[in-house]
Structures are given as C-alpha cells and as structure tokens.
C-alpha positions as CSV (number, residue, x, y, z in Angstrom):
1,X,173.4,120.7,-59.4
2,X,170.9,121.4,-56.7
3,X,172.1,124.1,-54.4
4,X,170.8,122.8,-50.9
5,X,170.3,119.9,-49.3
6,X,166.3,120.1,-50.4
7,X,166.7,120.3,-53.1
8,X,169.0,117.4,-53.6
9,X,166.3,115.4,-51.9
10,X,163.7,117.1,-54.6
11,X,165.7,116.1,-57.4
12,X,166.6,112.0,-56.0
13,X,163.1,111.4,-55.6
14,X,161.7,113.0,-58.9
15,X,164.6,110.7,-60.3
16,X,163.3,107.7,-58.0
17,X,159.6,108.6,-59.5
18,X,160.5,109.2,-63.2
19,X,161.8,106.0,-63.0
20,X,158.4,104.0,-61.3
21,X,156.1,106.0,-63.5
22,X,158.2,105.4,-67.0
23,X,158.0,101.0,-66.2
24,X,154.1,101.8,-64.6
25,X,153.4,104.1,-68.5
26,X,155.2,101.3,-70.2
27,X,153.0,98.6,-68.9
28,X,150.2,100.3,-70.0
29,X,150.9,101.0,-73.3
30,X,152.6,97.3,-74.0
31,X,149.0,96.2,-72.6
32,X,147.5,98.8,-75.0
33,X,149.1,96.9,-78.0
34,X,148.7,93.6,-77.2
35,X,144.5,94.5,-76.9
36,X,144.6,96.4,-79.8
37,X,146.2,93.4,-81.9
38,X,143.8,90.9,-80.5
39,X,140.9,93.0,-82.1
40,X,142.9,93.5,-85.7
41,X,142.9,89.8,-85.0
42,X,139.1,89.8,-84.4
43,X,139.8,87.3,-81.4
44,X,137.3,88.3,-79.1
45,X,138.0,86.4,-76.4
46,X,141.7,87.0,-76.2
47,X,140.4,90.8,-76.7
48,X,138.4,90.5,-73.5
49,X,141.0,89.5,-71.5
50,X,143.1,91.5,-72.5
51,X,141.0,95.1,-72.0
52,X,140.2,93.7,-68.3
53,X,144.1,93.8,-67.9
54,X,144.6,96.8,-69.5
55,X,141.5,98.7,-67.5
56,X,143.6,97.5,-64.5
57,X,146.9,98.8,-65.2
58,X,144.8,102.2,-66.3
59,X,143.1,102.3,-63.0
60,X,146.5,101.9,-61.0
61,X,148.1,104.2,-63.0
62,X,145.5,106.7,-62.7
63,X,145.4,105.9,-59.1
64,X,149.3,106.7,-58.8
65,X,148.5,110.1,-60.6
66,X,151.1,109.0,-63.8
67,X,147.2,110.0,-65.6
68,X,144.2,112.2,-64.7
69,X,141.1,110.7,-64.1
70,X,139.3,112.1,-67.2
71,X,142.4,111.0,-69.9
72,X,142.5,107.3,-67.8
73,X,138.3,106.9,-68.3
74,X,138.7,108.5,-71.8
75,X,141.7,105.9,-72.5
76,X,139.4,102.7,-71.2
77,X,136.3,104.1,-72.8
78,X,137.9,104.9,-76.6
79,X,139.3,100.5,-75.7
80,X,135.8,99.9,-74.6
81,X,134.4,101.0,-78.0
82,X,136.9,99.0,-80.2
83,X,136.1,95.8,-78.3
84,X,132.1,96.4,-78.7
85,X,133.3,96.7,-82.2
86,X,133.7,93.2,-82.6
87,X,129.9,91.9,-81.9
C-alpha cells in the first residue's frame, strides 16, 4: 500500500497505463501473427495489407513509448524482410 497520497496517484495511473499499454502490445503482436501467417501462406497481397497495418500499430505504439524507436524500426524492418521474401 502506498504511504502518501502521491503515491497512491503513482500507483492508479501506472495501473491505468499497464492496462492501455498491455491491449496497445496486444494489438501488435495479434497483427504480428496474422502477417506472419499470410506469408506461410505465400499470399502476398493479404501480406501487404497486413504489414501496412502492422507498421501502423508499431508506429503508435512506439509513439506512446510501450517500444523504443530502434526495437519498433528493427520490429518493421525484420517484417519488411519476410514480406520481400515472397517476390
């Protein structure tokens, strides 16, 4: 139990931000595995759509700060590679 009123403040909003960035991290990875089975799939088209949703929800989520910069480019640029990997 917090011991001020600070830090009861502190601790709601790190529970009201634990709670935005686990559904914002959960997008991302759902996103992740729906891409990642449209290329097992070799749809390409499907796969394209897909990573332009998924760079999305890795910009905003980078943007919120729930991922660095470097781990959200290295994230779209390892999904970049797998979809060139279809040509």
């Amino acid at each position: 139990m917090p011991n001020n009123s600070d830090a009861a403040k502190r601790h709601r909003q790190n529970l009201k931000r634990r709670l935005r960035n686990r559904s914002v991290r959960s997008r991302v990875r759902t996103s992740i595995k729906s891409f990642e089975s449209a290329v097992d799939k070799k749809d390409k088209g499907s796969a394209e759509a897909r990573y332009f949703e998924l760079v999305k929800f890795i910009d905003t989520a980078a943007g919120k700060g729930l991922y660095h910069r470097n781990a959200a480019a290295r994230k779209k640029s390892r999904m970049h590679k797998k979809l060139k990997s279809l040509e």
